[in-house]
N, C-alpha and C positions, 0 to 999 in steps of 0.2 A: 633552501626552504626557510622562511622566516619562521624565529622560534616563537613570534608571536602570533600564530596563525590561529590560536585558537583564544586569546585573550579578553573578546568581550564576555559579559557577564548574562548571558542569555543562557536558557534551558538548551540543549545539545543533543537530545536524546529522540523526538517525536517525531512519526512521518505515518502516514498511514499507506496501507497496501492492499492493493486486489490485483489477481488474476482470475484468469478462464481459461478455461480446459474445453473442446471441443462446441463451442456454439457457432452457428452462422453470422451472427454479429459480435463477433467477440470483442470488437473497441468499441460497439456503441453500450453495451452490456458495463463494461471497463470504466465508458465513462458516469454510466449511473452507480458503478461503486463508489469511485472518485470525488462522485457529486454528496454522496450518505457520509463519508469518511473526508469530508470538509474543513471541522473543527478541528481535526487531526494535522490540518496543514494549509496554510493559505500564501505562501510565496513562492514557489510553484507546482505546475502539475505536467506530468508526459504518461505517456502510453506508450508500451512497445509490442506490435504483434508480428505474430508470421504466420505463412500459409504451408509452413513444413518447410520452404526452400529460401524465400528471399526474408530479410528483416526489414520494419517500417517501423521508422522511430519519430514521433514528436512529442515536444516539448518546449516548455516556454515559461515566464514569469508572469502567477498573475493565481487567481481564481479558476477552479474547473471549467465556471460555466463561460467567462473569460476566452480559454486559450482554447478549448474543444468547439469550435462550430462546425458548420455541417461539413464544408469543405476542406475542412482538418481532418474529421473523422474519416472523411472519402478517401484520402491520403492512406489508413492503416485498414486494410484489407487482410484477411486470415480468419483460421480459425480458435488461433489461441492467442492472448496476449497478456501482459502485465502490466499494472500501474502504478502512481505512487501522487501522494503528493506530499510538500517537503515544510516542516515547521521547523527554523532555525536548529538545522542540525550542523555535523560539525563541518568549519570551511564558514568561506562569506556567502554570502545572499545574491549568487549571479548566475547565469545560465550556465554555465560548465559546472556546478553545483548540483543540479535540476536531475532528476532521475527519471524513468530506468539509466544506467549506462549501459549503453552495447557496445563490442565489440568485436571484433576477429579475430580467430585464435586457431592453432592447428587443430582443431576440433571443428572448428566451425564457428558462425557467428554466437554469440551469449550473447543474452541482456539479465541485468541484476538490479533491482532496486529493493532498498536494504532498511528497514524501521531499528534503531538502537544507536549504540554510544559503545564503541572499544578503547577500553583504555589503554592500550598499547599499541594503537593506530600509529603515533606521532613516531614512537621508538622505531619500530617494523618501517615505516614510509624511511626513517633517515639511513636504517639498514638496506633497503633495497636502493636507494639512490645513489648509495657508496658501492652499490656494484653496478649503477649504470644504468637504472631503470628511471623511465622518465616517467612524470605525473602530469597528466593532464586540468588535474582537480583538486582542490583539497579536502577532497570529502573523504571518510573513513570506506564508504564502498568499494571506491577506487582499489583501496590498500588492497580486500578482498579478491578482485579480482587479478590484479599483480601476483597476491598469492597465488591462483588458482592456477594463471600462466606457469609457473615456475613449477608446481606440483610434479610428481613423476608420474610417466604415461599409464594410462589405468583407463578405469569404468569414471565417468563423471560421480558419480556418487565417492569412489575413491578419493577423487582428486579434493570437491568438496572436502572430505573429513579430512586430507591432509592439510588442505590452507585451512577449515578453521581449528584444528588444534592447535595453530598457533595465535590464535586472537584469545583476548581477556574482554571481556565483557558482556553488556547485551546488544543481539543480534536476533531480530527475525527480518528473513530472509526469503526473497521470490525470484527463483532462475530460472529464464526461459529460453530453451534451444529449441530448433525444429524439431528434438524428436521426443522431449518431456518438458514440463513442467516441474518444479523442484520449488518445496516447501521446506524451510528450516528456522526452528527455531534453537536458540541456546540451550544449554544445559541445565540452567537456572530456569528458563520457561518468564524471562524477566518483560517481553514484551510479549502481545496476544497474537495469538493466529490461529483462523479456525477455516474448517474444512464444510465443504457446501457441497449441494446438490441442486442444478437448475436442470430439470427434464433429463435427458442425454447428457448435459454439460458439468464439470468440477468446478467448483467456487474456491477460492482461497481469500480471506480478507480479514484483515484486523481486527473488527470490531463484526457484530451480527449486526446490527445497524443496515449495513451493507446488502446483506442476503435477506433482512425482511423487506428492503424497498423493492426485490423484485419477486419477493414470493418463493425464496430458494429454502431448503431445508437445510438445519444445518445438521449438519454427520457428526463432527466433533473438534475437539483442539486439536491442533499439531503439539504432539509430545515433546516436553522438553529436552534435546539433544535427538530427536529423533529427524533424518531429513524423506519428506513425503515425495515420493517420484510419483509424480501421474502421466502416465502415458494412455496411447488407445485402447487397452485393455484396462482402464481403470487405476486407481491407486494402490503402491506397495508401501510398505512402512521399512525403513532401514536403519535401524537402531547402530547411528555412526557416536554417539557417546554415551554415557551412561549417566544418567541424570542426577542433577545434584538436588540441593535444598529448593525446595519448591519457592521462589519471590517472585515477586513481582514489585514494581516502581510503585511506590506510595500514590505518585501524582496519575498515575492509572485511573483509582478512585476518585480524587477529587479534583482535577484538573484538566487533564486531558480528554480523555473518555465520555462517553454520551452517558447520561444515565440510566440504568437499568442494563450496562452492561455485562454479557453474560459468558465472557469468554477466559473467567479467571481463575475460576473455580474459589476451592477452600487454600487459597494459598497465603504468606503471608507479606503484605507489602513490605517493601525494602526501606528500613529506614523508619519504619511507624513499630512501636510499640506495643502491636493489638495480637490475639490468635486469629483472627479472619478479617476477611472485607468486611465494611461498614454494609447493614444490610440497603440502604438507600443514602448513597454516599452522590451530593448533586454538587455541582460546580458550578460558580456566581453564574446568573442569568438563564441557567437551566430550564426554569420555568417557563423558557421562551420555545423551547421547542417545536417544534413542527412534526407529525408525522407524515413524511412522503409515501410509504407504504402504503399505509391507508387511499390516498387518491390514487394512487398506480391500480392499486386494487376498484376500486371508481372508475377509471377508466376505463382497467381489461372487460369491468359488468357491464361496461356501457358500447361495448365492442371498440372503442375509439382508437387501442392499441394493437394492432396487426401484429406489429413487428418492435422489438426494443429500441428503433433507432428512426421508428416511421413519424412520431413528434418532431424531428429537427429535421430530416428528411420534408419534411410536409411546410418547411419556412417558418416556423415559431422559430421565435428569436432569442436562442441564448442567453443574453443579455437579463431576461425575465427570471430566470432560475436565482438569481442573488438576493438575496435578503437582507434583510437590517443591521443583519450584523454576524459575526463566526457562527455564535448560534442558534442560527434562522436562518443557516447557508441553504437549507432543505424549503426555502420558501414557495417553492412550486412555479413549474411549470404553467401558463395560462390554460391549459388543456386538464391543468390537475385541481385548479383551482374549484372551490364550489361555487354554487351559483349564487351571485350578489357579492363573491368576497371581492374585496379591495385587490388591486393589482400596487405590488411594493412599490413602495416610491424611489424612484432609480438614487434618489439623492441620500437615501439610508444607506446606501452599501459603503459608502464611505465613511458611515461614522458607528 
C-alpha cells in the first residue's frame, strides 16, 4: 500500500447516510434520502437492500438522481436497505471507493456504509496486511469491516464493539444484515445521526433534512458510543461505549450541513472556540435552497403520490431532480414542481 494514499489536500471526513427499517419500497424511500442528503456528497451514491435472505447492491459515480433510475431501482428489491453517498472521503474518487460495501462473512452477507474520518485507519490497514489480509479499497470502511471479520465469535453487537474499540476517530455508522439494522455512532457523537419514524417503518439518516422530505417523525439522535439495533420488534439501544466529551466537526455548522440543522444538539464544535452552535449558522449559497418537503407534501394533498417510488415508476425522468448546483440538488421533481415554475435548465447542473 502506498504511503501516499491519502496525500491530497481535500476534506476526508463527509458522506451522508440513510436507511430503512421495514417499508415496502425501502430503495425507492433510500433513494429520496439520498436525494435530501445530496450536499453531503456528490461523487457517488449506492443503495444496499435485502429481503431478509438475498443482498442487492448498486452503486456508481455520479449524482443520486444520476445513477438511481427506474430500472436501477427495480434491481434492489426488500424490505430494508442502506444508503450513502460519498464526498471526498478518505481513498481516491473511484468505484471500489463508492459505498455501502458488502460483503460475505461467516455470519452471513453485511453491508456497511460509514460517514467520518479514523485516524488510525492507515496504522490498523498496514497491521492487518502484515498478516495477510487483502484490501479491496482504500477507504477507512473497508478497515471496519476487516476488523469486524477478525472480531471473536459472539452477538453482532459484540463483535461491533470489539472492531470499533479499536478505531480512533469519527465514525457514524449504518449496518445492514438480513436480520437488523445497526446504527452507530462514536463516542464523541462527532458526526450526526438520528432516528426516524415512517408509519410501520425505522428511519436512520444524518441530517432531518432527510426525514422531512418525506414526512417521517423524528424520534431522536443516535447516542454517542451508543450502537441502535433495529430489528422487527422495533429498536434496542446498546450502550457498547461510554460516551465522551460531547463534539462535533466545526464544518457541521458551517459547511457541510443544510441549515437549520437539527440533529447536534447543545454540543461543542470541534476545533471552534464557542460554548454552542451558532443559532443560524448558513454555508455560502444557502440561500438557495429549495424545499422538497414542502411539494412531496403538494403532491401527497393532491393524491398524485400513491406510492414512494410511483413518480419514477410512472417514466419522469431522473435526469429532472438536478438542480443548479450542490445546493439546489433538491431542485424537484417535474411532478413536485408548482404550477408556472421554470423546469432547471439541464445546462446548470454542471456549473
Amino acid at each position: 500500500m502506498s504511503a501516499t494514499w491519502r496525500d491530497d489536500d481535500r476534506f476526508h471526513d463527509e458522506c451522508g447516510l440513510f436507511g430503512i427499517w421495514n417499508h415496502p419500497e425501502a430503495a425507492n424511500v433510500t433513494y429520496l434520502g439520498l436525494y435530501a442528503l445530496q450536499h453531503r456528497g456528490q461523487e457517488s451514491a449506492g443503495i444496499a437492500a435485502t429481503d431478509g435472505h438475498a443482498f442487492h447492491t448498486e452503486k456508481a459515480m455520479g449524482w443520486v438522481a444520476d445513477v438511481f433510475h427506474p430500472e436501477r431501482l427495480r434491481r434492489l428489491p426488500g424490505h430494508r436497505a442502506i444508503g450513502h453517498v460519498r464526498y471526498s472521503t478518505s481513498g481516491s474518487s473511484n468505484l471500489k471507493n463508492a459505498q455501502p460495501i458488502t460483503a460475505n462473512t461467516a455470519r452471513g452477507p453485511i453491508s456497511i456504509a460509514h460517514n467520518g474520518n479514523l485516524t488510525n485507519a492507515e496504522a490498523l490497514r498496514k497491521e492487518m496486511e502484515r498478516d495477510g489480509a487483502i484490501f479491496q479499497s482504500t477507504s477507512d470502511t473497508e478497515v471496519i469491516l476487516h476488523l469486524l471479520a477478525r472480531a471473536p465469535a459472539g452477538t453482532l453487537e459484540d463483535q461491533l464493539r470489539h472492531a470499533l474499540a479499536q478505531v480512533k476517530g469519527a465514525y457514524s455508522l449504518l449496518v445492514l444484515t438480513p436480520e437488523a439494522m445497526y446504527a452507530i455512532r462514536d463516542p464523541n457523537g462527532f458526526r450526526p445521526l438520528t432516528l426516524g419514524r415512517l408509519d410501520d417503518a425505522w428511519v436512520v439518516a444524518s441530517e432531518t433534512c432527510a426525514l422531512d422530505l418525506m414526512e417521517a417523525k423524528v424520534e431522536r439522535d443516535v447516542e454517542p458510543g451508543e450502537i441502535l439495533v433495529i430489528e422487527n420488534g422495533g429498536p434496542r439501544s446498546v450502550r457498547a461505549f461510554p460516551p465522551g466529551e460531547k463534539l462535533s466537526c466545526v464544518f457541521e455548522y458551517v459547511y457541510f450541513a443544510r441549515p437549520g440543522l437539527g440533529t447536534l444538539g447543545p454540543q461543542r464544535p470541534h476545533g471552534a472556540q464557542v460554548d454552542g452552535p451558532p443559532a443560524r449558522a448558513r454555508a455560502p449559497g444557502a440561500g438557495r435552497h429549495r424545499d422538497p418537503g414542502a411539494r412531496l407534501r403538494r403532491q401527497r394533498r393532491a393524491g398524485l403520490l400513491g406510492g414512494v417510488g410511483d413518480t419514477l415508476r410512472d417514466g419522469a425522468d431522473p435526469q429532472s431532480l438536478r438542480g443548479a448546483d450542490v445546493h439546489r440538488a433538491q431542485a424537484g421533481h417535474p411532478a413536485l414542481r408548482r404550477e408556472g415554475e421554470a423546469q432547471p435548465d439541464a445546462r446548470d447542473a454542471a456549473g
